[in-house]
C-alpha positions as CSV (number, residue, x, y, z in Angstrom):
1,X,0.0,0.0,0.0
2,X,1.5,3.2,-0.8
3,X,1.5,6.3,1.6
4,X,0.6,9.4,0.4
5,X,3.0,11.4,1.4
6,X,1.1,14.4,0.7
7,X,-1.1,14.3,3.3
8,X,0.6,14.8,6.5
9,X,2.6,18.0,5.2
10,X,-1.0,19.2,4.0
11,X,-2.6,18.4,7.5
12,X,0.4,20.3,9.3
13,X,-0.1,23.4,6.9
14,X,-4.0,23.2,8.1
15,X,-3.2,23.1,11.7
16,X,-0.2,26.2,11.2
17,X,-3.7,27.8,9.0
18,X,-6.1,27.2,12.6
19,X,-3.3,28.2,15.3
20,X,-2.7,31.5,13.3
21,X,-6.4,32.2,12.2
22,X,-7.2,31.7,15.8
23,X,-4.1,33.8,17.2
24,X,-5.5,36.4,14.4
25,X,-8.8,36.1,15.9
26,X,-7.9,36.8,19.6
27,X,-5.5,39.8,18.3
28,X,-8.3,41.2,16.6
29,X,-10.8,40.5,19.5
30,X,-8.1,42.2,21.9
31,X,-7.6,45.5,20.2
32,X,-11.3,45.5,19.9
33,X,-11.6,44.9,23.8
34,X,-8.6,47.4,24.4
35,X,-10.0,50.2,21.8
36,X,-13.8,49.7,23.8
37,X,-11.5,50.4,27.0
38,X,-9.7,53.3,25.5
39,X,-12.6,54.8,24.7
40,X,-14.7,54.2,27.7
41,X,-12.0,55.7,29.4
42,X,-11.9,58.9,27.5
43,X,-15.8,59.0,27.7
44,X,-15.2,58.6,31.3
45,X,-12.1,61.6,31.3
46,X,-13.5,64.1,28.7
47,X,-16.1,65.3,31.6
48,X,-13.4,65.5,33.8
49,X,-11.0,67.6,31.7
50,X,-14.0,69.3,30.6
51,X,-14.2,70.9,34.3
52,X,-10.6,70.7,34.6
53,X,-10.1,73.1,31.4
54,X,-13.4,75.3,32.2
55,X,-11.2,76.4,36.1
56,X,-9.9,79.9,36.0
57,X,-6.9,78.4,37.7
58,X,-4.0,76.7,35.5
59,X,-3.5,73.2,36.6
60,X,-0.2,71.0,35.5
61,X,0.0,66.8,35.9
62,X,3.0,65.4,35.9
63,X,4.1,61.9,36.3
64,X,6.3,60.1,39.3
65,X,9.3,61.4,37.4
66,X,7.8,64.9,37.6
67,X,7.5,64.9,33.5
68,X,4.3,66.7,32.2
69,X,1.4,64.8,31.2
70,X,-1.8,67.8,31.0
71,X,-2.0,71.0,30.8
72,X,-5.8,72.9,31.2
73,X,-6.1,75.6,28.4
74,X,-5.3,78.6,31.8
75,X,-2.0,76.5,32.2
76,X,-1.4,76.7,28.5
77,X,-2.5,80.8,28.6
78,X,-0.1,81.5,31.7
79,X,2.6,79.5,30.6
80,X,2.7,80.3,27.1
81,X,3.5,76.1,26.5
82,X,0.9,74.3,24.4
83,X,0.2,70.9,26.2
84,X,1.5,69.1,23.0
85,X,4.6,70.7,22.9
86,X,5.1,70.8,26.7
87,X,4.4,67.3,27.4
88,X,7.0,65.1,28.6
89,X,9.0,67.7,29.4
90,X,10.1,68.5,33.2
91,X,8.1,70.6,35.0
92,X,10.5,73.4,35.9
93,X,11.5,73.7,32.2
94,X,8.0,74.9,31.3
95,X,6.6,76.2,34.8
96,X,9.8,78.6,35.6
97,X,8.8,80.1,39.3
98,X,10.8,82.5,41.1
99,X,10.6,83.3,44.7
100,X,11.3,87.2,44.5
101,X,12.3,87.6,47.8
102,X,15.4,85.7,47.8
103,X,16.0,85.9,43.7
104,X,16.1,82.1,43.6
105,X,14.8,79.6,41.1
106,X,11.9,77.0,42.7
107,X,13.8,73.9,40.6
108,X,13.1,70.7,42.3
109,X,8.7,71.5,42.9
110,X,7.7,67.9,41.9
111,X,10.6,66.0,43.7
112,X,9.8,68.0,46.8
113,X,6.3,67.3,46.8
114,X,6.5,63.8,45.7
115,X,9.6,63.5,48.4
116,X,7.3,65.0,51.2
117,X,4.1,63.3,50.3
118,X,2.7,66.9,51.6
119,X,1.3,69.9,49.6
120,X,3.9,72.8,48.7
121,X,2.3,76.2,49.0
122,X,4.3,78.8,46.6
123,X,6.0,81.7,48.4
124,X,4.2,84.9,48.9
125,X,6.5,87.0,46.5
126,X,6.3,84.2,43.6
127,X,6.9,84.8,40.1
128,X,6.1,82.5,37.1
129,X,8.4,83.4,33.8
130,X,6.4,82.6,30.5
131,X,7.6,81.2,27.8
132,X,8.1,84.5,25.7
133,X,9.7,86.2,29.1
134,X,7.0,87.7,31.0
135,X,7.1,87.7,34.9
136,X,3.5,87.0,36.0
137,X,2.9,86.9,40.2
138,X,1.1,83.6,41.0
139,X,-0.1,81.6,44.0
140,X,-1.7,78.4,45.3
141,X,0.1,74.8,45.7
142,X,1.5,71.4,44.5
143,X,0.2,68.7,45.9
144,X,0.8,64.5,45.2
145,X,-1.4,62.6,43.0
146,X,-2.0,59.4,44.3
147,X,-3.7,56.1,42.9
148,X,-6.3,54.0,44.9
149,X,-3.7,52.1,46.9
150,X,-2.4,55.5,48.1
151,X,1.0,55.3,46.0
152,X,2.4,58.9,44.3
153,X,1.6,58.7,40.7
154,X,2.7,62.2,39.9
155,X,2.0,65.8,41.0
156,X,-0.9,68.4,40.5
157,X,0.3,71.9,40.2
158,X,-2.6,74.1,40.7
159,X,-1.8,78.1,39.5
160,X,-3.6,81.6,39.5
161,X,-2.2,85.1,38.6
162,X,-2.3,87.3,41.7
163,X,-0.8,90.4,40.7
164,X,-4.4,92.3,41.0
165,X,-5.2,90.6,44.4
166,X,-1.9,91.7,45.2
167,X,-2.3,95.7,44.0
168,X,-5.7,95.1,45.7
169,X,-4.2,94.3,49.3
170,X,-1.0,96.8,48.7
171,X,-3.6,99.2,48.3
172,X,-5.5,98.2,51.2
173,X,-2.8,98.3,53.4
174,X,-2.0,101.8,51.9
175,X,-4.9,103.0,52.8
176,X,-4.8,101.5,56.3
177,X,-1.7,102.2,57.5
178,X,-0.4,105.6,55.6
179,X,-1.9,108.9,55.1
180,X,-3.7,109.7,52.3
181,X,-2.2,112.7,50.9
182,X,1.8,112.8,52.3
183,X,2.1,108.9,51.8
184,X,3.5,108.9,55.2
185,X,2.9,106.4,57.7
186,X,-0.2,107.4,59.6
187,X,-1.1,107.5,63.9
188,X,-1.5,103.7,63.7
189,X,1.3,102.7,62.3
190,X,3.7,105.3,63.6
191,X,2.1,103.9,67.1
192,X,3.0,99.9,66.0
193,X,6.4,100.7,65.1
194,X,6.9,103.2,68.2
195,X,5.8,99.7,70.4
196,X,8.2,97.6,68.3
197,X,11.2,100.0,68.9
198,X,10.6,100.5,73.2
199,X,10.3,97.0,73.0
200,X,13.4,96.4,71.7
201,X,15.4,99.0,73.7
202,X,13.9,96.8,76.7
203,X,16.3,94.1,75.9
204,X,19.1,96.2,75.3
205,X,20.3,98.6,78.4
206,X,21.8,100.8,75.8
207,X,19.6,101.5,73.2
208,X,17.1,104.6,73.2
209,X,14.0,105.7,71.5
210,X,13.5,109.3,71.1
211,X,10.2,111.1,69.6
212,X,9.8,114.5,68.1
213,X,6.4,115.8,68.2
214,X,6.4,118.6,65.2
215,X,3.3,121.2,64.8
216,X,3.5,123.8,61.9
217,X,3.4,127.6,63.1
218,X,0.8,129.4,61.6
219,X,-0.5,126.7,59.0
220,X,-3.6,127.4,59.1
221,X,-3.3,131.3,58.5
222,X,-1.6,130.3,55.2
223,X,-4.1,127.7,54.8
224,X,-6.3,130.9,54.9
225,X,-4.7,133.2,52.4
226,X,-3.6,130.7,49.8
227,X,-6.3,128.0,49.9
228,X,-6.5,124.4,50.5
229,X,-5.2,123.5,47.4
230,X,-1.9,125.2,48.2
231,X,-1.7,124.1,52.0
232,X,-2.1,120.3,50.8
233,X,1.1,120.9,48.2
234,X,3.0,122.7,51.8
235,X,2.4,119.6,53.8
236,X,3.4,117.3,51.4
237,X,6.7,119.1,50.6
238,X,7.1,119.6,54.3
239,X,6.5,115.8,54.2
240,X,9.6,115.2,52.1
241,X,11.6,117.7,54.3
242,X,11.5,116.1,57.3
243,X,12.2,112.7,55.5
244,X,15.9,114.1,54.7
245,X,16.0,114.9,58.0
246,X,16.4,111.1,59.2
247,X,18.1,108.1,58.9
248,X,16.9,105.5,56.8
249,X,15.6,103.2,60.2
250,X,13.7,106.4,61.4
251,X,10.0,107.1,61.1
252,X,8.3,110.2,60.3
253,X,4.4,110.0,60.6
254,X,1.9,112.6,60.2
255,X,-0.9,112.5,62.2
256,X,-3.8,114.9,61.2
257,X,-4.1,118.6,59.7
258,X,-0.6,120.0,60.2
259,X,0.9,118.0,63.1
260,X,3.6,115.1,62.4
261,X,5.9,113.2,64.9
262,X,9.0,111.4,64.7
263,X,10.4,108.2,66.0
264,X,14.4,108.0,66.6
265,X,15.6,104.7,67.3
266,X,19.1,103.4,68.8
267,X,19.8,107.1,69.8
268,X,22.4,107.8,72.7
269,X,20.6,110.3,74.5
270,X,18.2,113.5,74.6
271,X,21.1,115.1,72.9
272,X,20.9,113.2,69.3
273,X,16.3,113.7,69.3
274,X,17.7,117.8,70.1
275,X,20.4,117.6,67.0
276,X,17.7,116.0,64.9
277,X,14.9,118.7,65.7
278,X,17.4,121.7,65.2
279,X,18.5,120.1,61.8
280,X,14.2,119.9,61.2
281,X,14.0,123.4,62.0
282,X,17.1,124.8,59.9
283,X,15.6,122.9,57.0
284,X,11.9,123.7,57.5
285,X,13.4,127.2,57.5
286,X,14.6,127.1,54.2
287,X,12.1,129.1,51.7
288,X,10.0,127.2,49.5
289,X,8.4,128.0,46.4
290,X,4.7,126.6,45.5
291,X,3.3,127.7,42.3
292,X,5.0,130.9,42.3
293,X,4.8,131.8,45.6
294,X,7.5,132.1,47.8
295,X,7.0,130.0,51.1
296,X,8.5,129.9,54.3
297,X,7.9,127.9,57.5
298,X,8.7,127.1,61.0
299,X,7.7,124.2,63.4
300,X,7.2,124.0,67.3
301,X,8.8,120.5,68.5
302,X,8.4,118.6,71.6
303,X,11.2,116.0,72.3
304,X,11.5,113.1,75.0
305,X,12.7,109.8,75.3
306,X,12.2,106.4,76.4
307,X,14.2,107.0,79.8
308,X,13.3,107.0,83.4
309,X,10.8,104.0,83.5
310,X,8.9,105.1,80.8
311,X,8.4,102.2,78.1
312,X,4.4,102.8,77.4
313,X,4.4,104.5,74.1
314,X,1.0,106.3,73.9
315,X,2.8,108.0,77.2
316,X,5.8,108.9,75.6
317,X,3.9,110.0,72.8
318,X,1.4,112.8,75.2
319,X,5.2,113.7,77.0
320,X,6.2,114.8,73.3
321,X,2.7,116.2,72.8
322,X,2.8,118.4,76.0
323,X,6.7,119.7,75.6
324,X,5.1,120.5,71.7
325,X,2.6,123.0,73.5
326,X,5.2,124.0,75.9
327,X,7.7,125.1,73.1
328,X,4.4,126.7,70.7
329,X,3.6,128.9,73.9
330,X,7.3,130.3,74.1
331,X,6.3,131.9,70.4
332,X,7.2,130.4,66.8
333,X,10.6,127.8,65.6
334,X,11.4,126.3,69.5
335,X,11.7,122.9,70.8
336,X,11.1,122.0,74.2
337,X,12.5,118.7,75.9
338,X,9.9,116.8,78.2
339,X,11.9,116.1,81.6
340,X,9.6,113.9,83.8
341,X,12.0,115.2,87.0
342,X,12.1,118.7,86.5
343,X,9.0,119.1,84.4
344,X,9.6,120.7,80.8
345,X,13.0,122.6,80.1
346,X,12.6,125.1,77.3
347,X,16.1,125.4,74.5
């Protein structure tokens, strides 16, 4: 009987057919299954960056290895960086921050947080530098990303501009704590830095806190002849005056109408507050010229410091007040030094 040798190299070729129609088969059936994944999946994302791109905040996702993976369209608008062109790349090359205060770059944002585990709030002076160069002031955090077995996956960086919140308080604070028209610090704040300074001179035996009460002779008579108009322009130039007068650590406040007072700190004794308030009074002196008119201008000044027990400063700053009346009452361009021993000496 002969064999037909045909036949088992034909069944072999069948079986080889089967295992590779049916490995077809599954492949086809998997990228099928896979493709009905991927796209349940970005049914299930696309409400999710819907939100995520509708925020008024730019948010960045990076990976584990800090590499960019999203970008919202604000991210894209603060940055500059499209999300195509940004993504993969690391984090500090597209969001450049800067904390102003100390002129250093914020490099290592994602290995810190991811490091930490713990959200990063940016610094309160931080800048973020656009692609095209622009320094834009921004806030919030970065915080870990992490999966449902509480592993870091990556890091959310969440971003807003804050540069008209921040000329919003500025001007709050302006408004608070200066006066309006000299731009000099006002009663309150004159008072906080007053505490501050006899505080410090409490924990040092040598260190003395002097304060020149100052009230314009005759303002309001010019106030009178020339108008408001031209009494506002006198106070502020007498504002700018007395500000050459000082040091750079010294205060010079005005308090209402035409009565300012000064604080001296780390002065040696009643003699540096009376070298200060005769240098006021030569320069007060000193004509001054206001929309043609020639100007001049003296000042009565009460002077006492923090010596002889007396560390409360709304005290020290009634002594000043009553050698100020002491000194206005002996006629125009005196000082007068408060003396809580031998009550007021007159210069």
């Amino acid at each position: 009987m002969k064999l037909n040798q045909k036949e088992p190299s034909q069944s072999w070729k069948d079986i080889v057919k089967k295992i590779a129609e049916t490995e077809l088969h599954l492949a086809a059936e998997m990228a099928i299954d896979q493709h009905k994944i991927n796209t349940k999946m970005q049914e299930e994302q696309q409400p999710m960056v819907a939100i995520i791109n509708s925020m008024q905040h730019a948010v960045v996702v990076t990976d584990a290895y800090g590499c960019i993976q999203f970008m919202n369209s604000m991210a894209e608008a603060l940055t500059g960086w499209q999300q195509k062109e940004a993504y993969g790349k690391n984090l500090a090359e597209v969001v450049k921050l800067i904390d102003k205060d100390i002129e250093e770059t914020i490099e290592s944002l994602a290995t810190q947080t991811i490091v930490t585990g713990a959200i990063l709030y940016l610094p309160d002076n931080c800048v973020l530098v656009a692609k095209d160069g622009r320094e834009i002031l921004v806030g919030d955090y970065a915080a870990p990303v992490r999966d449902s077995n509480e592993n870091i996956t990556g890091v959310v960086v969440v971003l807003q501009e804050v540069t008209q919140r921040k000329l919003m308080e500025s001007q709050l604070l302006q408004n608070a704590f200066y006066d309006g028209l000299t731009a000099l610090p006002n009663r309150a704040l004159f008072l906080d830095r007053l505490k501050q300074a006899v505080e410090r001179s409490k924990r040092r035996i040598d260190y003395r806190v002097g304060i020149l009460f100052l009230d314009l002779d005759s303002f309001q008579e010019m106030n009178d002849r020339y108008g408001h108009a031209m009494g506002d322009d006198l106070l502020v130039a007498i504002a700018r005056r007395l500000e050459s007068c000082l040091r750079s650590g010294d205060t010079v406040g005005r308090f209402s109408g035409d009565e300012f007072a000064v604080l001296l700190e780390d002065i040696k004794d009643i003699h540096d507050a009376i070298n200060v308030a005769k240098r006021i009074q030569d320069t007060l002196g000193l004509p001054l010229t206001l929309n043609g008119n020639l100007i001049s201008t003296t000042a009565s000044i009460g002077i006492t410091i923090n010596q002889g027990g007396c560390d409360q400063p709304e005290k020290l700053l009634q002594n000043a007040d009553a050698a100020m009346y002491h000194a206005k009452q002996q006629g125009k361009a005196r000082y007068a030094v408060f003396d809580a021993i031998d009550s007021r000496k007159q210069s």
